[in-house]
C-alpha positions as YAML, in Angstrom:
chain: A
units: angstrom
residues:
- id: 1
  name: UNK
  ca: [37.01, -179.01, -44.73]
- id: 2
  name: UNK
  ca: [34.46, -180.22, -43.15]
- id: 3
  name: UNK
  ca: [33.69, -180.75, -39.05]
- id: 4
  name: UNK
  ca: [31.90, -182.97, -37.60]
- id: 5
  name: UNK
  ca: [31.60, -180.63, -34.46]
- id: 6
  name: UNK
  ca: [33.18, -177.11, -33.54]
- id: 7
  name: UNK
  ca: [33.94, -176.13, -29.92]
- id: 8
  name: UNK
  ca: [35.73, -173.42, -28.28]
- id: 9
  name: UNK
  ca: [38.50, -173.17, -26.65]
- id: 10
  name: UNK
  ca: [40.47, -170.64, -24.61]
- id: 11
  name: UNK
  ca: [43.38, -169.63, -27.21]
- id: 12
  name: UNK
  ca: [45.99, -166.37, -27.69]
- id: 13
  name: UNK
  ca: [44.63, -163.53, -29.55]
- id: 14
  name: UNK
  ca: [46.40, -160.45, -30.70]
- id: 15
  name: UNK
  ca: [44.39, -157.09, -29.91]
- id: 16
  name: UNK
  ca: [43.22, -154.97, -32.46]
- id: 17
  name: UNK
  ca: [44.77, -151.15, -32.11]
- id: 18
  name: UNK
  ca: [40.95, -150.18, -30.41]
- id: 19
  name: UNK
  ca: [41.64, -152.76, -27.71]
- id: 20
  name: UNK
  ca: [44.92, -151.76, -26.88]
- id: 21
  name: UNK
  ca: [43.82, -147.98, -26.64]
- id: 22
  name: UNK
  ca: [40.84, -148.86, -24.76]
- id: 23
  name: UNK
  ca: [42.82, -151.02, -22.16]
- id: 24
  name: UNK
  ca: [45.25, -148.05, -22.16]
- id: 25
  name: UNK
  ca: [42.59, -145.89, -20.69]
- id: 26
  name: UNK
  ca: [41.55, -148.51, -18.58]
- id: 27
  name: UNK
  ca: [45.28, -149.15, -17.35]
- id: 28
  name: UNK
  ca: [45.85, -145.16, -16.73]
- id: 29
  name: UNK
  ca: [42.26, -144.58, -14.97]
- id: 30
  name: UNK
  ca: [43.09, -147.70, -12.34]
- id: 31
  name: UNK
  ca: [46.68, -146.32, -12.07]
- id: 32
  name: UNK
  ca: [45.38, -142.38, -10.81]
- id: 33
  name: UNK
  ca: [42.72, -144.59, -8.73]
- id: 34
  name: UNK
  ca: [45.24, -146.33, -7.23]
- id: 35
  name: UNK
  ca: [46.83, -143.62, -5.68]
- id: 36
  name: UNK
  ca: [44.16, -142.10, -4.27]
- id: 37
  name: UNK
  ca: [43.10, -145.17, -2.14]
- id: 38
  name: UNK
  ca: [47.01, -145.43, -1.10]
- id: 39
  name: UNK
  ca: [47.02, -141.58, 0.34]
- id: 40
  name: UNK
  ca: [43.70, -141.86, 1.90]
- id: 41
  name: UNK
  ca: [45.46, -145.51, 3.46]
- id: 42
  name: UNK
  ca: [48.00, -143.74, 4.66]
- id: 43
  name: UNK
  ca: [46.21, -140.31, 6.25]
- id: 44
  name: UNK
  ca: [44.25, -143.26, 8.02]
- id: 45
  name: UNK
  ca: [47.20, -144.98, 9.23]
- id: 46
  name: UNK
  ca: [48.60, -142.10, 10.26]
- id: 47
  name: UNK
  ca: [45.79, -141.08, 12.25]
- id: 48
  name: UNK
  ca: [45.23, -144.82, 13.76]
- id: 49
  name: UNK
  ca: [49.55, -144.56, 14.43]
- id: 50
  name: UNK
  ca: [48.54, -141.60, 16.67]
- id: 51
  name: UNK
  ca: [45.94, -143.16, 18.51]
- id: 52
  name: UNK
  ca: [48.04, -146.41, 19.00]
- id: 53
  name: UNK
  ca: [51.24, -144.31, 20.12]
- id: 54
  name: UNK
  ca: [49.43, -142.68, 22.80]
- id: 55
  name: UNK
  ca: [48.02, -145.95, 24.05]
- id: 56
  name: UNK
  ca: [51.21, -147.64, 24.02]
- id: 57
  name: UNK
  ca: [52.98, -144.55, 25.94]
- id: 58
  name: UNK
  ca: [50.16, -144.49, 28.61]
- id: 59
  name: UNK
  ca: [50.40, -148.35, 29.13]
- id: 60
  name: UNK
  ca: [54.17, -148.33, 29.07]
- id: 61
  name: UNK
  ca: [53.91, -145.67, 31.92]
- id: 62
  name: UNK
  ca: [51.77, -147.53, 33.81]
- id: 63
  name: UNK
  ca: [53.64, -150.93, 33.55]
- id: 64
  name: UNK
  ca: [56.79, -148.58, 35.17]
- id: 65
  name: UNK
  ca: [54.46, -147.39, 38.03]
- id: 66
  name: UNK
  ca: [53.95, -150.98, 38.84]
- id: 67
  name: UNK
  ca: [57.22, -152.57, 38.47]
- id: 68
  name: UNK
  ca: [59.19, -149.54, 40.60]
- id: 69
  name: UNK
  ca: [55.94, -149.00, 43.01]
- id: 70
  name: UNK
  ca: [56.35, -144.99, 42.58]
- id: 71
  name: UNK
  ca: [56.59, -142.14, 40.67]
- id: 72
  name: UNK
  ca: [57.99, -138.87, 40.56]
- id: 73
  name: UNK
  ca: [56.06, -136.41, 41.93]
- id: 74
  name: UNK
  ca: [56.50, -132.69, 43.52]
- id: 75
  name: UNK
  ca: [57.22, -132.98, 47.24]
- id: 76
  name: UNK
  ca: [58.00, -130.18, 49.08]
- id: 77
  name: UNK
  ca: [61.09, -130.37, 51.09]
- id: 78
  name: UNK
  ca: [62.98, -127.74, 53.44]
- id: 79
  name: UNK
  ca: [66.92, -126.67, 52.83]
- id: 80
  name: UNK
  ca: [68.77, -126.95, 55.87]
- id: 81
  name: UNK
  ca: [71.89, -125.16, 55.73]
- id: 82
  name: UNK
  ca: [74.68, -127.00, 57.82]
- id: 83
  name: UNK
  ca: [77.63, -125.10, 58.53]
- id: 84
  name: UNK
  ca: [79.48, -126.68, 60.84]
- id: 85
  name: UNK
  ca: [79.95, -129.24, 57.97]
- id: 86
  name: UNK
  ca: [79.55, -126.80, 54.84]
- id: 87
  name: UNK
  ca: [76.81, -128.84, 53.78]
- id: 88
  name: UNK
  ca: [73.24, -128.01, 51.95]
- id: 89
  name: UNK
  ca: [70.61, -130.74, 52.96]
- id: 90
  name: UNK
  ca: [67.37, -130.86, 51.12]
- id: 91
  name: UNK
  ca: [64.78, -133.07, 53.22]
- id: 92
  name: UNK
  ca: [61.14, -134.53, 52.39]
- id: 93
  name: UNK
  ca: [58.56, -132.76, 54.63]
- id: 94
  name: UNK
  ca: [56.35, -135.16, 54.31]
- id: 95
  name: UNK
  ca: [58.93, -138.54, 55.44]
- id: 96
  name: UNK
  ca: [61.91, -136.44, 57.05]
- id: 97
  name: UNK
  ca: [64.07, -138.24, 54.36]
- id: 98
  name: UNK
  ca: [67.13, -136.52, 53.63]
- id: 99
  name: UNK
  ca: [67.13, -136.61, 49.63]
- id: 100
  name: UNK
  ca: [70.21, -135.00, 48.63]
- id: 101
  name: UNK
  ca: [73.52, -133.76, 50.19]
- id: 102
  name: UNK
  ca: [76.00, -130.90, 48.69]
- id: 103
  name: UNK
  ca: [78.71, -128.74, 49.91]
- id: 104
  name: UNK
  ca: [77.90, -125.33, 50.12]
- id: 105
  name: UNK
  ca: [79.01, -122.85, 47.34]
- id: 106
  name: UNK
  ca: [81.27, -119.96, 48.55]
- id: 107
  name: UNK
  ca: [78.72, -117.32, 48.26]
- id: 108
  name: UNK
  ca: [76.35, -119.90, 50.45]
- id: 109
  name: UNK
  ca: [79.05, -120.35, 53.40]
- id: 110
  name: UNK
  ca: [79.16, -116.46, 53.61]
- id: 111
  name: UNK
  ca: [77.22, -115.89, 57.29]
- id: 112
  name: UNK
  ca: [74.72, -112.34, 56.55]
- id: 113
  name: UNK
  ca: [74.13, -109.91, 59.22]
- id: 114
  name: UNK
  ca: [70.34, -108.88, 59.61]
- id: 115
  name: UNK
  ca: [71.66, -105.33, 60.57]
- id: 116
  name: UNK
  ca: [69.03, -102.72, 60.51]
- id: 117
  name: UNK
  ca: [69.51, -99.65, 57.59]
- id: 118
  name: UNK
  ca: [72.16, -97.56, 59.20]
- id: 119
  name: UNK
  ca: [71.13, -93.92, 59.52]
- id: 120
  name: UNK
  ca: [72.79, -91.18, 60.72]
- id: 121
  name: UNK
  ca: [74.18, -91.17, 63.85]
- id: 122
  name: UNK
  ca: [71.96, -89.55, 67.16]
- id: 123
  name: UNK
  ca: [74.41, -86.65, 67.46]
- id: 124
  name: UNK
  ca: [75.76, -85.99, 64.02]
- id: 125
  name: UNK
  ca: [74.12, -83.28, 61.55]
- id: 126
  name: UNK
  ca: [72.68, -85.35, 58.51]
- id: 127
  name: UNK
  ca: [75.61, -84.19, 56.10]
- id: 128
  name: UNK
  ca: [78.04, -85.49, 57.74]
- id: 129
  name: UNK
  ca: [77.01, -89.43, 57.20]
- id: 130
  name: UNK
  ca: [78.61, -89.74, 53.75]
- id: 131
  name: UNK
  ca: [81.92, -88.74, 55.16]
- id: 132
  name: UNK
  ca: [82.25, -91.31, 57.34]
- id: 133
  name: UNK
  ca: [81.62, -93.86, 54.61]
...
């Protein structure tokens, strides 16, 4: 036959056992590749998740400082014990603000004597102290 002109054109074509291995290797060497890139992603993103964590936290905290106006801090305050009423009161020193009310516990109701160390007495011999007790 012949043509009055040839061209070419972009057709199927079935490899030869040479391609396939070579593409083969290719295919396996791009898969191990792959996966490297993907664990070095992801140490990355771990690291950047760590650094955007603590920037969220530290803005979260301060959008609660500003919508409440406070924060909790350590104030000392002095125990006042009220007997009359068998109440423990805990107030601010530094505002006078009673923060929190209770009723006194049975071992905090008990009244203790300062009473100085007893010794024996001015005219008894120092034996005889243990049997008076």
């Amino acid at each position: 036959m012949v043509w009055d002109r040839t061209i070419e054109r972009q057709l199927p074509v079935n490899f030869t056992l040479a391609e396939l291995r070579e593409i083969s290797k290719n295919l396996a060497h791009e898969c191990v590749a792959l996966e490297g890139v993907e664990a070095e992603k992801k140490a990355a993103n771990e690291k950047f998740k760590d650094r955007i964590d603590g920037h969220r936290n530290r803005i979260k905290d301060a959008a609660k400082k500003i919508n409440t106006g406070q924060e909790n801090r350590l104030v000392e305050c002095g125990v006042e014990k009220d007997h009359a009423h068998n109440l423990i009161r805990f107030v601010r020193l530094d505002t006078m603000e009673t923060v929190e009310e209770r009723a006194m516990t049975k071992e905090e109701r008990q009244h203790h004597l300062n009473l100085p160390p007893q010794g024996p007495a001015p005219d008894e011999p120092e034996g005889q102290e243990a049997a008076r007790h």
